[in-house]
PyMOL Python script that loads the backbone (N, CA, C, O; Angstrom):
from pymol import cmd

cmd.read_pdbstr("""\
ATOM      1  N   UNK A   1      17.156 -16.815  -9.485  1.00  0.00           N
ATOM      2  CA  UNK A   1      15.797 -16.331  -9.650  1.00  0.00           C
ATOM      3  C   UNK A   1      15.080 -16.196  -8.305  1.00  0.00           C
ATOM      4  O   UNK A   1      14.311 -15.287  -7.993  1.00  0.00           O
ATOM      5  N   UNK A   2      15.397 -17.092  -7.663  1.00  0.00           N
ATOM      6  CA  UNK A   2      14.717 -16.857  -6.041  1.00  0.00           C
ATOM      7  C   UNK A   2      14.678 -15.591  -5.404  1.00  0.00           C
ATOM      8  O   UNK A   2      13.768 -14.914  -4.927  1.00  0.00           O
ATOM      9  N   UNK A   3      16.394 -15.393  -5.571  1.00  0.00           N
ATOM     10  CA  UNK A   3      16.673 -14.123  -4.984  1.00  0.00           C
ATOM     11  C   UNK A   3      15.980 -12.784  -5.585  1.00  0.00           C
ATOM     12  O   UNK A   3      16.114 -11.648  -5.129  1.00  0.00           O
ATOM     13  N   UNK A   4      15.212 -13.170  -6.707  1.00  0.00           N
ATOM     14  CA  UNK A   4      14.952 -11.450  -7.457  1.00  0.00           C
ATOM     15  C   UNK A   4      13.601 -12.068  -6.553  1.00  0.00           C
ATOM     16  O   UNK A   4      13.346 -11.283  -5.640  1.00  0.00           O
ATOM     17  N   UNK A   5      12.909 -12.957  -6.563  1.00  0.00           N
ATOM     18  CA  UNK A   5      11.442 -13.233  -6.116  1.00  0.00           C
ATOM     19  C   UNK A   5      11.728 -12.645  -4.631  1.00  0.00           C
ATOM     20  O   UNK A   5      10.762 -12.160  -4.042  1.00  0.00           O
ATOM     21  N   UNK A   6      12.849 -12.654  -4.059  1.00  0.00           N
ATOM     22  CA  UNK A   6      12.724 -12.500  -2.488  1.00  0.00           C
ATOM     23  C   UNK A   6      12.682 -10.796  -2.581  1.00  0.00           C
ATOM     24  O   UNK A   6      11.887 -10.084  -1.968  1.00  0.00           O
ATOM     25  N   UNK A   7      13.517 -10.437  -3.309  1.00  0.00           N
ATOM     26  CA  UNK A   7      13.616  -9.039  -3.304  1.00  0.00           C
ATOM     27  C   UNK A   7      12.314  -8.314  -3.421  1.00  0.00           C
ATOM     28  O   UNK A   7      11.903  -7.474  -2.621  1.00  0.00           O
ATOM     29  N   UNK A   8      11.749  -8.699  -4.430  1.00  0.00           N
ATOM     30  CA  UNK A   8      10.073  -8.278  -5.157  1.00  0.00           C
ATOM     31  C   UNK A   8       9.022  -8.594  -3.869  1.00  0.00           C
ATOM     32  O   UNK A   8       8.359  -7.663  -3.411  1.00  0.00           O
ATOM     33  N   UNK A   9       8.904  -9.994  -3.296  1.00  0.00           N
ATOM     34  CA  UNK A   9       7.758  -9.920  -1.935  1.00  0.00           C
ATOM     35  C   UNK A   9       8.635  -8.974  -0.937  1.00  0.00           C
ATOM     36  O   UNK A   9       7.763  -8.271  -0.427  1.00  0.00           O
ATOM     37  N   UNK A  10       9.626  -8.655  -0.496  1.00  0.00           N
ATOM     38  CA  UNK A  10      10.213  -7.937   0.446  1.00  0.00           C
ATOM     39  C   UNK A  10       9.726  -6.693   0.132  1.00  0.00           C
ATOM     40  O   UNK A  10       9.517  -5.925   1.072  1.00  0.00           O
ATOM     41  N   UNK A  11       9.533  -6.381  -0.834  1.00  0.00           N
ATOM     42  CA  UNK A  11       9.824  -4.955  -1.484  1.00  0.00           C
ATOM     43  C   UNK A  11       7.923  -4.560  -1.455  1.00  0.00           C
ATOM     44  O   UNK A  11       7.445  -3.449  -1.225  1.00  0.00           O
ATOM     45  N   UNK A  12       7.295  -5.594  -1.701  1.00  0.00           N
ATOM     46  CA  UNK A  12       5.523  -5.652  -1.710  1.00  0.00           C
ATOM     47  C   UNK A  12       5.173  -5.542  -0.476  1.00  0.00           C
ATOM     48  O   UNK A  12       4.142  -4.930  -0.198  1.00  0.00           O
ATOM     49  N   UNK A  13       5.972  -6.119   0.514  1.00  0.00           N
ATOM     50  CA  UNK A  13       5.524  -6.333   2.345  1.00  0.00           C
ATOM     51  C   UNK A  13       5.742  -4.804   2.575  1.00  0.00           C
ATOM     52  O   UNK A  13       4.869  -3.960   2.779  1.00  0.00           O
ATOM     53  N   UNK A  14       7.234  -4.611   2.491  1.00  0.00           N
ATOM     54  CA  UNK A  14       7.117  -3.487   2.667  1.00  0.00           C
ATOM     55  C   UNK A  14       6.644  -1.873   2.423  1.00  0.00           C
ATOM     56  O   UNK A  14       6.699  -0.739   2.898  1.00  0.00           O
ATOM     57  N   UNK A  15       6.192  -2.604   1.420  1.00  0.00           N
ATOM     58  CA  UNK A  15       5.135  -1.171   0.501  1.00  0.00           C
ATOM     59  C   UNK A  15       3.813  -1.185   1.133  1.00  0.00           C
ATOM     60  O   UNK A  15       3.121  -0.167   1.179  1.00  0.00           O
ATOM     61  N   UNK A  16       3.486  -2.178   1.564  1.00  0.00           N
ATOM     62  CA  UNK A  16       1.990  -2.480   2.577  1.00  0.00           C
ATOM     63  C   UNK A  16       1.977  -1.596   3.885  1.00  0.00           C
ATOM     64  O   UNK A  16       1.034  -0.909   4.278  1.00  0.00           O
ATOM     65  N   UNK A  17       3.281  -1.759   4.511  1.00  0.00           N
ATOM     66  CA  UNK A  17       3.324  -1.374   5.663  1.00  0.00           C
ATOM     67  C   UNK A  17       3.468   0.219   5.226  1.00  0.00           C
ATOM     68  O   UNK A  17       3.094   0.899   6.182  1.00  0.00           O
ATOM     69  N   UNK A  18       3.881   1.049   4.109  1.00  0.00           N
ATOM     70  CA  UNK A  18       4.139   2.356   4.202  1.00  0.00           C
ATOM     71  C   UNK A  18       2.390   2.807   3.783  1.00  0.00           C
ATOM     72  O   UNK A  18       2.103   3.994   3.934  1.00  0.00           O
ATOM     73  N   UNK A  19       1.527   2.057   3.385  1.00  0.00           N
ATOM     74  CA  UNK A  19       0.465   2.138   2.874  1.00  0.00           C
ATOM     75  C   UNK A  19      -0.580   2.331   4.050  1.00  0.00           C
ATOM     76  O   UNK A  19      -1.564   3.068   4.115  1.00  0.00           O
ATOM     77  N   UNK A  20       0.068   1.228   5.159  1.00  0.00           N
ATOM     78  CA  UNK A  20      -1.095   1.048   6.353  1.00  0.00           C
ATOM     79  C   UNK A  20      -0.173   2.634   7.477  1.00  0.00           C
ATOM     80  O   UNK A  20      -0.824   3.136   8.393  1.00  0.00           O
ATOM     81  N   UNK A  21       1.155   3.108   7.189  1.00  0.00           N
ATOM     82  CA  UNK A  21       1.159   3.810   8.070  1.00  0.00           C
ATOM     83  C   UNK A  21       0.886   5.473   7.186  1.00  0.00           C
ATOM     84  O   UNK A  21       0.992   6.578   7.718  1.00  0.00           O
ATOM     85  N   UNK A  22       0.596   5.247   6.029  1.00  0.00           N
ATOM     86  CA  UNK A  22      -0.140   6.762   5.539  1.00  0.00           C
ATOM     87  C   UNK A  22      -1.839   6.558   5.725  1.00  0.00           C
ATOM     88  O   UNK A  22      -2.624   7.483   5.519  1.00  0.00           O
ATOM     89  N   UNK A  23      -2.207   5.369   6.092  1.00  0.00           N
ATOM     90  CA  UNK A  23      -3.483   5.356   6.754  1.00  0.00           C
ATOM     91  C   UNK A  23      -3.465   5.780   8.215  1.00  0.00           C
ATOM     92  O   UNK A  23      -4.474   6.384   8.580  1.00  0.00           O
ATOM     93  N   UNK A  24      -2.602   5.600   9.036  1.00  0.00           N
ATOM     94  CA  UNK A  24      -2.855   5.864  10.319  1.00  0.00           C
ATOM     95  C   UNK A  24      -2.671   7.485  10.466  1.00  0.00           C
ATOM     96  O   UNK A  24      -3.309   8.214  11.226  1.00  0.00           O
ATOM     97  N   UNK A  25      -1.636   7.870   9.548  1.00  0.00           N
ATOM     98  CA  UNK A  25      -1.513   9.117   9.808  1.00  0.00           C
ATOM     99  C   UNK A  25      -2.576   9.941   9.511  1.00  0.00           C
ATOM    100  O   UNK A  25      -2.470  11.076   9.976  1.00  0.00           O
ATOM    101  N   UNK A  26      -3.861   9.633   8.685  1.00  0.00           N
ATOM    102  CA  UNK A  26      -5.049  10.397   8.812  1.00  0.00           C
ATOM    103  C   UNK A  26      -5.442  10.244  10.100  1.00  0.00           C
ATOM    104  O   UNK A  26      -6.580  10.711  10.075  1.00  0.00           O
ATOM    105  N   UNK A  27      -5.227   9.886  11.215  1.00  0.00           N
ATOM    106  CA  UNK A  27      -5.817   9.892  12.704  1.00  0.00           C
ATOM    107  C   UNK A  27      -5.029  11.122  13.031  1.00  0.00           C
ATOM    108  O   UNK A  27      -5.831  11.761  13.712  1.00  0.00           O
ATOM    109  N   UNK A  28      -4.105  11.720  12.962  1.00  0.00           N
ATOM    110  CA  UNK A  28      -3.420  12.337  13.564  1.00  0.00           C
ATOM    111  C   UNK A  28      -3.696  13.953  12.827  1.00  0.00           C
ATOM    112  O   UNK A  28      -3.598  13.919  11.601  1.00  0.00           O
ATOM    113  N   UNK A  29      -3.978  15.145  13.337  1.00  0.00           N
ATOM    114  CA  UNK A  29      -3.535  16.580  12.564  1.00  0.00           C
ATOM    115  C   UNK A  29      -2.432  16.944  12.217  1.00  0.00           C
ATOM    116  O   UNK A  29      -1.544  17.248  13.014  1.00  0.00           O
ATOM    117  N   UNK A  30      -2.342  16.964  11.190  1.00  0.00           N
ATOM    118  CA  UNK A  30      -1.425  17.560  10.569  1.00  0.00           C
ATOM    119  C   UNK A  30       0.057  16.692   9.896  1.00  0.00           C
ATOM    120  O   UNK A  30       1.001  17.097   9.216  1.00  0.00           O
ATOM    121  N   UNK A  31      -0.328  15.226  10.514  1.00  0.00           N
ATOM    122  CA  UNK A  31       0.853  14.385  10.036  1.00  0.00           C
ATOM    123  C   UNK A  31       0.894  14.230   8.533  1.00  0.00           C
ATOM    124  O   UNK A  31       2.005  13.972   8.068  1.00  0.00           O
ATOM    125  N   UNK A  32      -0.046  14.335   7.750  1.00  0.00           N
ATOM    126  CA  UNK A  32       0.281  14.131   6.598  1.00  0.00           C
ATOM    127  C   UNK A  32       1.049  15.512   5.888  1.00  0.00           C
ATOM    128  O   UNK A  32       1.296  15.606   4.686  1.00  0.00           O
ATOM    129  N   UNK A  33       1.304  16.358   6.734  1.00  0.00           N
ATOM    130  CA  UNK A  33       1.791  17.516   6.089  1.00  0.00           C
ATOM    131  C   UNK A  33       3.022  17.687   6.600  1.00  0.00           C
ATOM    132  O   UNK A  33       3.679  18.665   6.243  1.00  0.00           O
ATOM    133  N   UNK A  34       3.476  16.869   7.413  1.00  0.00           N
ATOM    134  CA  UNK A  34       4.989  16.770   7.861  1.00  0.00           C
ATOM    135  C   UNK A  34       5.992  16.342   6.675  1.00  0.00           C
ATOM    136  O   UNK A  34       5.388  15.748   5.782  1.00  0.00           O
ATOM    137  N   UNK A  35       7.311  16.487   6.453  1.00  0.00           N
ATOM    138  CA  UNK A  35       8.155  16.253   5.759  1.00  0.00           C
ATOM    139  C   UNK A  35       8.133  14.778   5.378  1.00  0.00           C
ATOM    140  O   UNK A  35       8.417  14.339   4.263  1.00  0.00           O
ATOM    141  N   UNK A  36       7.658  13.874   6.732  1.00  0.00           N
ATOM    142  CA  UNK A  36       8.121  12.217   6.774  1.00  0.00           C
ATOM    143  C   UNK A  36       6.221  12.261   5.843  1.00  0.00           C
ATOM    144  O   UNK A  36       5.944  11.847   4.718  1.00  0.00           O
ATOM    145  N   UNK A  37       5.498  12.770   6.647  1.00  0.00           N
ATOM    146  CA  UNK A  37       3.891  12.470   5.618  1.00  0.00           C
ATOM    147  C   UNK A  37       3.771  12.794   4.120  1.00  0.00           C
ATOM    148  O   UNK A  37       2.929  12.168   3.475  1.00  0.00           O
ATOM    149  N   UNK A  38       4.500  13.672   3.535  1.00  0.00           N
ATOM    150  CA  UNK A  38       4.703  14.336   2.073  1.00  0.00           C
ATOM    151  C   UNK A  38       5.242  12.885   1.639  1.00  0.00           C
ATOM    152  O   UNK A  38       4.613  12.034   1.009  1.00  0.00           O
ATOM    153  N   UNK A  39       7.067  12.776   2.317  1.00  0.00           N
ATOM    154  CA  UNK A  39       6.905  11.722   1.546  1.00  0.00           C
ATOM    155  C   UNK A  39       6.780  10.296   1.414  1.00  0.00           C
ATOM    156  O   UNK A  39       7.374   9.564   0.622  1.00  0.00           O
ATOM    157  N   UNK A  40       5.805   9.949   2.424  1.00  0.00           N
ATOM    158  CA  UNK A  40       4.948   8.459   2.369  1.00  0.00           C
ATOM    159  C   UNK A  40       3.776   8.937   1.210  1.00  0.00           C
ATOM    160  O   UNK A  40       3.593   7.968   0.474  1.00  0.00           O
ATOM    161  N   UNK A  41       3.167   9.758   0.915  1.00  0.00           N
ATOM    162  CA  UNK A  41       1.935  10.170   0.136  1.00  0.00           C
ATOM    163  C   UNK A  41       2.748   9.999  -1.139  1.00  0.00           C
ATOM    164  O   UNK A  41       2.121   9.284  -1.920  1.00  0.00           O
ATOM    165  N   UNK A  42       3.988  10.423  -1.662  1.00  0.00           N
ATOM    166  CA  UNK A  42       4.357  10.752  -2.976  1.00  0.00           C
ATOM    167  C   UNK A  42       4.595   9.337  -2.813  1.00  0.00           C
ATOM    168  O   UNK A  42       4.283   8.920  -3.928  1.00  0.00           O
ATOM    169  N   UNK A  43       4.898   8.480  -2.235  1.00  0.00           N
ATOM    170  CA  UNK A  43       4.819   6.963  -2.587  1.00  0.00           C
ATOM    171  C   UNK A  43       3.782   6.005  -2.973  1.00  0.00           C
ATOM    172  O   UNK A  43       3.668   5.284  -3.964  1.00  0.00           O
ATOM    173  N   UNK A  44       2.690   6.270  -1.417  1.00  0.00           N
ATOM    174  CA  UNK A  44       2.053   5.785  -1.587  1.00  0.00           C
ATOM    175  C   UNK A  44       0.088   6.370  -2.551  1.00  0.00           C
ATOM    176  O   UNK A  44      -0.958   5.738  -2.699  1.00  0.00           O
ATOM    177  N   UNK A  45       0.390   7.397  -2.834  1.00  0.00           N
ATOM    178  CA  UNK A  45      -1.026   7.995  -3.515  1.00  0.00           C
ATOM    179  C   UNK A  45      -1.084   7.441  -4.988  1.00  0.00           C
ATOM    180  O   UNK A  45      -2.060   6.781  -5.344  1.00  0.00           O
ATOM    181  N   UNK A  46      -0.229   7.659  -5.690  1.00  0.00           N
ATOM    182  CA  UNK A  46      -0.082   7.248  -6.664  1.00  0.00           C
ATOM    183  C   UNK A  46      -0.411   5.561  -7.068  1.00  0.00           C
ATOM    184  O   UNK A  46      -0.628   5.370  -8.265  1.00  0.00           O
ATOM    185  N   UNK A  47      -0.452   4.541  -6.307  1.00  0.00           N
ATOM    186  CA  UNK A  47      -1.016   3.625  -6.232  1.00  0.00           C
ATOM    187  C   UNK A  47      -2.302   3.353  -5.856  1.00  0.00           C
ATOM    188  O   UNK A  47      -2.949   2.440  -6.368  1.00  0.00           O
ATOM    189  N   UNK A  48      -2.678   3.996  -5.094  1.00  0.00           N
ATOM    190  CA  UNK A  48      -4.101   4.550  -4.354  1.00  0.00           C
ATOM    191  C   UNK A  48      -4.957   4.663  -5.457  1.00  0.00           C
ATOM    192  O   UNK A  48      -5.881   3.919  -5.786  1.00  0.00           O
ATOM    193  N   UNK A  49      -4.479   5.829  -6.062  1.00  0.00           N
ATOM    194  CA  UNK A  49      -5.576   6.782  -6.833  1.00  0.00           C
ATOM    195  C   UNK A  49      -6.628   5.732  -7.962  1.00  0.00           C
ATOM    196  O   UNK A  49      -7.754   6.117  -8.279  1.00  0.00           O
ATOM    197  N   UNK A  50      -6.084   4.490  -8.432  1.00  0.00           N
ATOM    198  CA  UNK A  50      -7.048   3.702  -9.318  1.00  0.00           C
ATOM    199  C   UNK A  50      -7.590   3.412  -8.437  1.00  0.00           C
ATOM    200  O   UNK A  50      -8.577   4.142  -8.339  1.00  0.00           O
ATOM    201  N   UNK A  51      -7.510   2.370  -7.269  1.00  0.00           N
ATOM    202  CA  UNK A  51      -8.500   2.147  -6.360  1.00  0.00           C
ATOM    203  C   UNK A  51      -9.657   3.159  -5.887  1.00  0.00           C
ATOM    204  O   UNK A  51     -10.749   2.665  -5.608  1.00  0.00           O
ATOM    205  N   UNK A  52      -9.481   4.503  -5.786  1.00  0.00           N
ATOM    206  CA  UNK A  52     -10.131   5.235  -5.347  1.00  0.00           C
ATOM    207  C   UNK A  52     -11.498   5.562  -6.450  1.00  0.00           C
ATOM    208  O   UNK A  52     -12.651   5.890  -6.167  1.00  0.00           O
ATOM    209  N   UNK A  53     -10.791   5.306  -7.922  1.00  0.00           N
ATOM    210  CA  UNK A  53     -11.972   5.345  -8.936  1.00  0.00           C
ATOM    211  C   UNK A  53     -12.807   4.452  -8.901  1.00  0.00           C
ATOM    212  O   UNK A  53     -13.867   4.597  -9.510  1.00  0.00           O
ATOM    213  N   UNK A  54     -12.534   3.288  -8.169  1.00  0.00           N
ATOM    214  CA  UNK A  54     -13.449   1.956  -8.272  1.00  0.00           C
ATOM    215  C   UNK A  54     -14.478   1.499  -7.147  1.00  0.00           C
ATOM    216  O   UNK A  54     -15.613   1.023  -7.167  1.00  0.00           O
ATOM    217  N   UNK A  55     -13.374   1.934  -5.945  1.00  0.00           N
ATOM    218  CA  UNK A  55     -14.168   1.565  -4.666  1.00  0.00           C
ATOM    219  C   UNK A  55     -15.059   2.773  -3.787  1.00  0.00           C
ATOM    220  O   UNK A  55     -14.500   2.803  -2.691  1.00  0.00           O
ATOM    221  N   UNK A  56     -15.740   3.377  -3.781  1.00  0.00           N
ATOM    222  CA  UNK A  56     -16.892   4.444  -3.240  1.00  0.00           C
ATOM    223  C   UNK A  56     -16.403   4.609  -1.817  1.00  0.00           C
ATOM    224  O   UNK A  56     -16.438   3.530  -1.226  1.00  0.00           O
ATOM    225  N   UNK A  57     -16.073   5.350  -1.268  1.00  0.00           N
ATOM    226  CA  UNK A  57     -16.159   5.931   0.204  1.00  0.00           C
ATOM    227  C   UNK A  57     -17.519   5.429   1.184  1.00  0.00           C
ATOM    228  O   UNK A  57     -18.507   6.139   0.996  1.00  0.00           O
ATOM    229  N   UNK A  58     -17.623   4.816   1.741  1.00  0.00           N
ATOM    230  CA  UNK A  58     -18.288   4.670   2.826  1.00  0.00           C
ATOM    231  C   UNK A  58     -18.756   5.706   3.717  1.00  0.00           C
ATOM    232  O   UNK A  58     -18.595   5.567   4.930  1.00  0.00           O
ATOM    233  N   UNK A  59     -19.537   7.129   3.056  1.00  0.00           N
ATOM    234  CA  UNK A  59     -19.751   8.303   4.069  1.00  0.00           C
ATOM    235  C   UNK A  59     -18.488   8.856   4.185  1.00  0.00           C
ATOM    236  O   UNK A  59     -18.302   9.701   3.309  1.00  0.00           O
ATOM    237  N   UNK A  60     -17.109   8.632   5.282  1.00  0.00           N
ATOM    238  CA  UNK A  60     -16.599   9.439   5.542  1.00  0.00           C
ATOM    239  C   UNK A  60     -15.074   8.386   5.779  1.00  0.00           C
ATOM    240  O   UNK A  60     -13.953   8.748   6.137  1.00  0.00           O
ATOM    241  N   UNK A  61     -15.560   7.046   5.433  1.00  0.00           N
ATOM    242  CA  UNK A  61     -14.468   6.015   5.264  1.00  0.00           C
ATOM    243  C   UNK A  61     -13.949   6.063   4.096  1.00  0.00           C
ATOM    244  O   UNK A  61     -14.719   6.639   3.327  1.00  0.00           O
ATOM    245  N   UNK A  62     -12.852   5.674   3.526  1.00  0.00           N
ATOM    246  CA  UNK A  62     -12.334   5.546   2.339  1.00  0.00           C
ATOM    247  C   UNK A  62     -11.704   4.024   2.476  1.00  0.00           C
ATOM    248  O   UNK A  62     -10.803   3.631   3.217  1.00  0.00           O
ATOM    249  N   UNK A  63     -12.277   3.503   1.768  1.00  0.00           N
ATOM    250  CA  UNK A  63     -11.569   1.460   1.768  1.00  0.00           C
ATOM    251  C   UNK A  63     -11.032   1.419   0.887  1.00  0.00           C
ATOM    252  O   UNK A  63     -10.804   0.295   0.440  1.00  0.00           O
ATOM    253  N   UNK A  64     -10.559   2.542   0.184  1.00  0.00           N
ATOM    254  CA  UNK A  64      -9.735   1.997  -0.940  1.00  0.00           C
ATOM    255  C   UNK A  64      -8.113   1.551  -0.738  1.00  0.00           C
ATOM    256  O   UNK A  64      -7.387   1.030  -1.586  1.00  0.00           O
ATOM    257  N   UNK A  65      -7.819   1.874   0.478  1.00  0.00           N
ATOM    258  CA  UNK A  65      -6.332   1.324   1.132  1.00  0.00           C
ATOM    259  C   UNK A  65      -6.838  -0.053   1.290  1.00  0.00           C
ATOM    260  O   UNK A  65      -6.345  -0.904   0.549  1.00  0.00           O
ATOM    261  N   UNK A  66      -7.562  -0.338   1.967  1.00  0.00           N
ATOM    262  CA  UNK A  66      -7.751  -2.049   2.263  1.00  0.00           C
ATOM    263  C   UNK A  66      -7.606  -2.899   1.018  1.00  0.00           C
ATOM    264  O   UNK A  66      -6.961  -3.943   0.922  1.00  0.00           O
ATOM    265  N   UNK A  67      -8.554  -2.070  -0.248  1.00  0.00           N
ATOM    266  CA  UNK A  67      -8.845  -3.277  -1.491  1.00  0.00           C
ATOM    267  C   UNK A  67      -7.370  -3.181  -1.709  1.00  0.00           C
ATOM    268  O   UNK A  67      -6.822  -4.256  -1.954  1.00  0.00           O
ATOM    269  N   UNK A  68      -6.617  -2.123  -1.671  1.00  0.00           N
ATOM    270  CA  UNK A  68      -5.276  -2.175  -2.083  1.00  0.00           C
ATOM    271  C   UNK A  68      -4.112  -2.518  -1.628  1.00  0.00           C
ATOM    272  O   UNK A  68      -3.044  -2.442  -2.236  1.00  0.00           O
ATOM    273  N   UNK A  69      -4.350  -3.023  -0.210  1.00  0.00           N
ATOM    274  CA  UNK A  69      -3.687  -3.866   0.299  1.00  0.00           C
ATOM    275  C   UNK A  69      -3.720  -5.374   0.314  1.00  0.00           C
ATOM    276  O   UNK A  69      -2.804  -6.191   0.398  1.00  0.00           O
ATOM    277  N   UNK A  70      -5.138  -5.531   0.202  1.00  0.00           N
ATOM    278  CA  UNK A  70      -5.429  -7.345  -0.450  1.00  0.00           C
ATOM    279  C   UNK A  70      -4.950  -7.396  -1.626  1.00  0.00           C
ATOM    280  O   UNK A  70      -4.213  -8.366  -1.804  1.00  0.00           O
ATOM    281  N   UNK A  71      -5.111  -6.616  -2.630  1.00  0.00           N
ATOM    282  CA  UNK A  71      -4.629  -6.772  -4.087  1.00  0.00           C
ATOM    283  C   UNK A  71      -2.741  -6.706  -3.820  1.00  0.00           C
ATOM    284  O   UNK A  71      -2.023  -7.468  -4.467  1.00  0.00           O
ATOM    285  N   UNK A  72      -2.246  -5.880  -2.983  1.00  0.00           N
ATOM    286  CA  UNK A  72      -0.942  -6.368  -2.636  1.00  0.00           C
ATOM    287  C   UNK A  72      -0.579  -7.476  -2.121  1.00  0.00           C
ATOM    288  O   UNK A  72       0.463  -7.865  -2.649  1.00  0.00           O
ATOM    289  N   UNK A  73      -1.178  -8.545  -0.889  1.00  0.00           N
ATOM    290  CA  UNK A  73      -0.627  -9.268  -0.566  1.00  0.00           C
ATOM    291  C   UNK A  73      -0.906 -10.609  -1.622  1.00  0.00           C
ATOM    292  O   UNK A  73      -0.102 -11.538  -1.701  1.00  0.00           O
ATOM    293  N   UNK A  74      -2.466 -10.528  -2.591  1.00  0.00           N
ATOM    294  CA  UNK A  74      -2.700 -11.095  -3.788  1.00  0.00           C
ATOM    295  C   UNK A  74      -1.398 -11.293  -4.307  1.00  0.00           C
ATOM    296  O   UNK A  74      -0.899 -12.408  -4.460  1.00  0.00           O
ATOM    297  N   UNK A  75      -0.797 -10.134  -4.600  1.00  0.00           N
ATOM    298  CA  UNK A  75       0.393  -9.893  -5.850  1.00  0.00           C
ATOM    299  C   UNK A  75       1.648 -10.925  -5.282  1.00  0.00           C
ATOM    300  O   UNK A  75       2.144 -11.785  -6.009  1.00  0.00           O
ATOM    301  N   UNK A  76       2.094 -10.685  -3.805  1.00  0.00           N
ATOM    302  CA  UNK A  76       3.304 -11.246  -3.001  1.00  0.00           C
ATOM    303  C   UNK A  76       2.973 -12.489  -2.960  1.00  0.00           C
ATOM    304  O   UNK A  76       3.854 -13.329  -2.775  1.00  0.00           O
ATOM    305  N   UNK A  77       1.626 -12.867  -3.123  1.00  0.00           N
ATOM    306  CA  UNK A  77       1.039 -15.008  -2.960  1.00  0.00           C
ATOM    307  C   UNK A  77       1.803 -15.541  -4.571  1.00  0.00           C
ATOM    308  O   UNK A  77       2.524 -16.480  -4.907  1.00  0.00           O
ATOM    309  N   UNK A  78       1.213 -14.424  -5.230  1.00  0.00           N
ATOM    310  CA  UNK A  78       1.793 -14.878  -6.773  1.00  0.00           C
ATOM    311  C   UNK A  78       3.026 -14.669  -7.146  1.00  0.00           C
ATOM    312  O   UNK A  78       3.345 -14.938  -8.305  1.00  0.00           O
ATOM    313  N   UNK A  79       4.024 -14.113  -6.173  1.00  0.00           N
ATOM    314  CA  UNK A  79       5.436 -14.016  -6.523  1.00  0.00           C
ATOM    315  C   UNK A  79       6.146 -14.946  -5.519  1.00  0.00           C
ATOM    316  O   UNK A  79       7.307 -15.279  -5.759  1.00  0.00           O
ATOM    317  N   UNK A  80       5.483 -15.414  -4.341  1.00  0.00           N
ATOM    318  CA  UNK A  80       5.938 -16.636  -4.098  1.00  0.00           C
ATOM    319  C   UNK A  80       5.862 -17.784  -4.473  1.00  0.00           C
ATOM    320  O   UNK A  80       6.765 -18.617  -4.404  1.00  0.00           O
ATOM    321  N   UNK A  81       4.473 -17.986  -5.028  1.00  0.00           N
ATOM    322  CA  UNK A  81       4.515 -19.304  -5.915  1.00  0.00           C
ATOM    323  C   UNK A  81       5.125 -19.082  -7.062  1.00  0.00           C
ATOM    324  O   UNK A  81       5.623 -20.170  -7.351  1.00  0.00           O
ATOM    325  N   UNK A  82       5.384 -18.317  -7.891  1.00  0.00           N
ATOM    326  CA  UNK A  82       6.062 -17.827  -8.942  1.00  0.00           C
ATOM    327  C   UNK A  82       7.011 -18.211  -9.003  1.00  0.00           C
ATOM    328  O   UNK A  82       7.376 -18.754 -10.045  1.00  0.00           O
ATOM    329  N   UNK A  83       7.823 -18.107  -7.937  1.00  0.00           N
ATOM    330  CA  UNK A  83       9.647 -17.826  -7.985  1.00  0.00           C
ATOM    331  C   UNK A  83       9.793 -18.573  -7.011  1.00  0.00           C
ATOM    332  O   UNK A  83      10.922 -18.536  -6.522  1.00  0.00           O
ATOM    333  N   UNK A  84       8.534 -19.748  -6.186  1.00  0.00           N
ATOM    334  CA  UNK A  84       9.260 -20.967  -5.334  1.00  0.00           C
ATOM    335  C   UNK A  84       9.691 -20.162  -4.658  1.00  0.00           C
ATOM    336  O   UNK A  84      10.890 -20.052  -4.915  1.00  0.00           O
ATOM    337  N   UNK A  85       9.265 -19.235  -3.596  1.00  0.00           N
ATOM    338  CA  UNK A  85      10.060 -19.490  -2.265  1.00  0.00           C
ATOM    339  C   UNK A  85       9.326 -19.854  -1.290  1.00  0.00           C
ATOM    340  O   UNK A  85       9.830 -20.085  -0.191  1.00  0.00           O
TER     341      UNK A  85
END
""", "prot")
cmd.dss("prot")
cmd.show_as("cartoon", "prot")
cmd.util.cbc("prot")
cmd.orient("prot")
């Protein structure tokens, strides 16, 4: 059982990090329309999109990656205590 718990936070860490680098790529023109930006978005939007109904844009900020990255590392606290590792 450990091992499925290790797999699941591995698998949450690393979904964070594809989350924080389809955020950076809004700094850049045109990266989200690159082959590698298409498909970080078809990964990561689809998780996005409830957050985006809940949390309001800040003018020209969008925080709905942040709430959705606390609510991820939330999720990885509860699959380590979960599954003891």
């Amino acid at each position: 059982m450990q091992t499925i718990g290790l797999l699941i936070y591995n698998a949450l860490y690393i979904y964070s990090f594809f989350i924080i680098g389809y955020i950076l790529m809004s700094w850049f023109p045109n990266a989200r329309e690159s082959s590698v930006g298409q498909f970080i978005g078809r990964i990561v939007e689809p998780y996005l999109e409830p957050f985006r109904k809940f949390v309001p844009p800040l003018g020209m900020i969008d925080l709905s990656p942040i709430v959705a990255i606390i609510v991820l590392r939330l999720a990885s606290t509860g699959v380590r205590s979960l599954f003891g590792i």
